[in-house]
MILOKOL-470767 format. One record per residue (C-alpha): residue in three letters; x, y, z. Coordinates in steps of 0.02 Angstrom, whole numbers, padded with zeros to 5 digits, always signed. Each point is the difference from the previous one (the first is absolute). Example, Ala and Ser with C-alpha at 12.3 -4.5 7.8 and 13.67 -1.06 7.14 Angstrom:
# MILOKOL-470767
ALA+00615-00225+00390SER+00069+00172-00033
# end
This chain:
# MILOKOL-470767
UNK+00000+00000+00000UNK+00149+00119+00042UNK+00016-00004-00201UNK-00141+00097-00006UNK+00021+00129+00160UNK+00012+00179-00051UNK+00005+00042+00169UNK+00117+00167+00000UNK-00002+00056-00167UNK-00076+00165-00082UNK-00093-00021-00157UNK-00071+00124-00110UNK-00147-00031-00119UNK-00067+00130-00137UNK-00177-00038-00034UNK-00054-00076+00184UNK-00172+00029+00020UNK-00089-00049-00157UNK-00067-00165-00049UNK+00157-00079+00004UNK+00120+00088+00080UNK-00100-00020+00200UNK+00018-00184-00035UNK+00175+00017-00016UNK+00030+00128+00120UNK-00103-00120+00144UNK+00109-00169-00059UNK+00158+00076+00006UNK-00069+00097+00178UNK-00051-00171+00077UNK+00181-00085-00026UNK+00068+00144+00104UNK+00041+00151-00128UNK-00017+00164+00032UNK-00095+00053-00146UNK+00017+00201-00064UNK-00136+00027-00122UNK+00053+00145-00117UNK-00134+00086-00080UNK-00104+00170-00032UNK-00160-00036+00112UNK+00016-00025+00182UNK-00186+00008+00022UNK-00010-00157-00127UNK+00146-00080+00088UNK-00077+00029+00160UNK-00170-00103-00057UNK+00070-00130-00098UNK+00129-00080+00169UNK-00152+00064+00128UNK-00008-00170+00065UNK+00164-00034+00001UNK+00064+00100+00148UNK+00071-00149+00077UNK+00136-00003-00154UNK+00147+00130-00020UNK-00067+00074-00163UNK+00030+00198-00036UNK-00011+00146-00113UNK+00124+00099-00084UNK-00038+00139-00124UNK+00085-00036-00144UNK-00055+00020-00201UNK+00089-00145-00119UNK-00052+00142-00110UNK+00149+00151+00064UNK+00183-00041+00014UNK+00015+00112+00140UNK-00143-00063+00089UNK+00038-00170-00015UNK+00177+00032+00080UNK-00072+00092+00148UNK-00111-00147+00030UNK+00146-00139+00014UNK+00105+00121+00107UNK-00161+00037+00098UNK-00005-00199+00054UNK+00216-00004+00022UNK-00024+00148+00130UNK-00159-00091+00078UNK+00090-00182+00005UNK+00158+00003-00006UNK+00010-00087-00149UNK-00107-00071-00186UNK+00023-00173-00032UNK-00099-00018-00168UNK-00126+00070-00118UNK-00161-00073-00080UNK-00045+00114-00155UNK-00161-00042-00011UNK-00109+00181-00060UNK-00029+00047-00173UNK-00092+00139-00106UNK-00065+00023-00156UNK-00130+00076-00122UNK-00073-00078-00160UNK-00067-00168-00046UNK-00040-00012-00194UNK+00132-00092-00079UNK+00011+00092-00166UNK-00039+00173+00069UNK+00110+00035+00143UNK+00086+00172-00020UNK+00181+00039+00024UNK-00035+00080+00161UNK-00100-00132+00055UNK+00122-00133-00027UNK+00155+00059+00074UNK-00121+00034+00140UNK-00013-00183+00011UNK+00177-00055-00026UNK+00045+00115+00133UNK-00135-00054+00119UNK+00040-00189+00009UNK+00200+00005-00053UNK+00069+00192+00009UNK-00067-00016+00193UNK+00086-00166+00045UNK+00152+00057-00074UNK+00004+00163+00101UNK-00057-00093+00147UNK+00132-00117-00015UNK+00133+00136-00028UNK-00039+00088+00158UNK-00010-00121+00098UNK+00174-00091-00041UNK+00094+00122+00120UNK-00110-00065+00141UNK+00021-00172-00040UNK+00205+00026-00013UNK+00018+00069+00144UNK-00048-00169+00088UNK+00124-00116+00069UNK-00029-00180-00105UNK-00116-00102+00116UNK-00054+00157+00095UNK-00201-00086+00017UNK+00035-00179-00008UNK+00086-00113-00129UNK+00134+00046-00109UNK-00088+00161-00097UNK+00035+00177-00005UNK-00152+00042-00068UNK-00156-00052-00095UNK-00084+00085-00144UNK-00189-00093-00069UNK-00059+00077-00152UNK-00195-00027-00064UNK+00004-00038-00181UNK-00152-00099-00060UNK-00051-00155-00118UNK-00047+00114-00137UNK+00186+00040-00013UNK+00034-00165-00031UNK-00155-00031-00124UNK-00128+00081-00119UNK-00168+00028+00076UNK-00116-00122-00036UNK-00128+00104-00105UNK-00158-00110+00000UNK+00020+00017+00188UNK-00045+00202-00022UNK-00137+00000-00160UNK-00151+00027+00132UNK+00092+00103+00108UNK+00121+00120-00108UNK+00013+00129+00133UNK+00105-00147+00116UNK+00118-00018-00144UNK+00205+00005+00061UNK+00059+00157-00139UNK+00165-00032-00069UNK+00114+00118+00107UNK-00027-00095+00153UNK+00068-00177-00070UNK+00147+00098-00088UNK+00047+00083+00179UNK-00034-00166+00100UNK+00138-00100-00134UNK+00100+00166+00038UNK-00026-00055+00175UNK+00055-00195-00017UNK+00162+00064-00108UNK+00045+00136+00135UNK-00026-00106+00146UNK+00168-00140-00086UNK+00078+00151-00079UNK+00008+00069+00207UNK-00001-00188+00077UNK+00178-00007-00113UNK+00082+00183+00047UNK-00049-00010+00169UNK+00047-00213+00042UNK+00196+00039+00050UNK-00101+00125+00141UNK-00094-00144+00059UNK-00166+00107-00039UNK-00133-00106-00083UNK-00110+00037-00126UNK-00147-00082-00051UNK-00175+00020-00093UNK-00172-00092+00040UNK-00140+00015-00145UNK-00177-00014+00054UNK-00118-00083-00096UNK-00214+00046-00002UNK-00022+00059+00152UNK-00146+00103-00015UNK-00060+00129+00105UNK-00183-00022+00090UNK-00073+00142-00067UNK+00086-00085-00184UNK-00081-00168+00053UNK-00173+00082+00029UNK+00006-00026-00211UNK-00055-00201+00028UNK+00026-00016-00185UNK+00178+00067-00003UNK+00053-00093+00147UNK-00070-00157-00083UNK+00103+00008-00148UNK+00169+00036+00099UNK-00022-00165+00092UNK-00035-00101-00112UNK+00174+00047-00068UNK+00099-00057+00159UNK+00033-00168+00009UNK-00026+00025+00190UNK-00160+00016-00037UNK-00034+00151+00101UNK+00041+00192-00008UNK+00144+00049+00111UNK-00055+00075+00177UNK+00135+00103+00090UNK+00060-00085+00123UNK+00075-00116-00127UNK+00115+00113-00039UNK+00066+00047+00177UNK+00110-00148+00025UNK+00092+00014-00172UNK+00054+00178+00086UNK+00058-00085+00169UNK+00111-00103-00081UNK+00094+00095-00116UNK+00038+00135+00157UNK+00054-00148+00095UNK+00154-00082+00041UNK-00041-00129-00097UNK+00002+00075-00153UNK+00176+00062+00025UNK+00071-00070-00115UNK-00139+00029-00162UNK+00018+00157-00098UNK-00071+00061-00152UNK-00136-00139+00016UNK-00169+00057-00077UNK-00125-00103+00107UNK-00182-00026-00075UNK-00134-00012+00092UNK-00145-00029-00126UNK-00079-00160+00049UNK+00051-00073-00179UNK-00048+00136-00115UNK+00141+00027-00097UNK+00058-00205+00004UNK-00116-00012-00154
# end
């Protein structure tokens, strides 16, 4: 179990109180992280983790947006702690959705949203992550950077999937930026390896919201896509998180790990 025991270490996480990101935020709490969740919205922070007093899970002001704002944010949680052991890039942005009518604006919107942020978030933090001794939480690490990519990097949407439902379709900027994502996470994993900082990547599969699942229809053609049979509920994704900020991932780097319940096997 030790393995597993982030008791000690200091982990940030962009995008920590959507759908997603409070399932991750909770399973890496419960195995004994402190958990900084950087974002723009206390008051949304502050609703989503209102149950979860009894887990160290906080806020720090930070836009994966602003350079500057994302620097203040990771020295903001050095002064507080002591120390940052790792990073989980997990927010994005973007405007736009139909495939042959995005503008120019609106697409380096979206490359910036999912792959200009992770690479700024994983530039400022590196000085935090340096500055640790190797082993400094457990294990032999210095550090440990998770990027979010997803399995529409890896594959073409599955159009039939969207015909009934064209407003839920995944526009073209997003898959480009989440393959951005999979190619900077072993670009990263391979510069920063002698440094004993890993870097890794897990992709997501359908993992719809509620409110997205409230479309029965929708939902119904996503599963019966997975050879899981089922649509992906958060908390499946939690433990893929755990283990890749754990000691026993110490010694995998640049490892994109997909979580998809089968989807892109076929």
């Amino acid at each position: 179990m030790s393995l597993f025991d982030l008791s000690g270490r200091v982990l940030a996480l962009t995008g920590g109180y959507g759908h997603l990101g409070r399932a991750i935020a909770r399973g890496l709490a419960q195995h004994g992280a402190r958990v900084v969740v950087v974002g723009r919205n206390e008051a949304a922070f502050a609703a989503a983790f209102e149950a979860d007093s009894n887990l160290s899970i906080e806020f720090e002001t930070g836009d994966v947006a602003d350079t500057a704002s994302v620097k203040a944010a990771f020295q903001a949680i050095h002064r507080r702690h002591g120390a940052l052991h790792g990073l989980i890039n997990n927010a994005f942005y973007s405007k736009g959705q139909q495939p042959d009518a995005l503008t120019d604006a609106e697409f380096a919107f979206g490359l910036d949203g999912s792959l200009g942020s992770t690479y700024r978030c994983i530039r400022e933090v590196l000085p935090h992550l340096r500055a640790n001794p190797t082993g400094a939480a457990g294990g032999t690490s210095r550090g440990k950077i998770i990027n979010v990519a997803s399995m529409y990097g890896l594959v073409a949407p599955d159009f039939a999937a969207y015909a009934d439902a064209p407003q839920m379709l995944n526009p073209p900027h997003y898959g480009a930026a989440k393959a951005g994502v999979v190619q900077l996470t072993k670009y990263f994993a391979a510069w920063l390896g002698p440094e004993q900082i890993q870097v890794n990547c897990v992709s997501p599969g359908a993992f719809p919201s509620p409110t997205v699942q409230q479309n029965v229809d929708f939902a119904d053609e996503l599963r019966r896509r997975i050879p899981a049979g089922r649509l992906g509920q958060p908390n499946d994704l939690a433990g893929a998180f755990v283990f890749l900020a754990s000691a026993a991932a110490d010694f995998v780097t640049g490892h994109n790990l997909v979580v998809d319940g089968g989807w892109t096997i076929r």
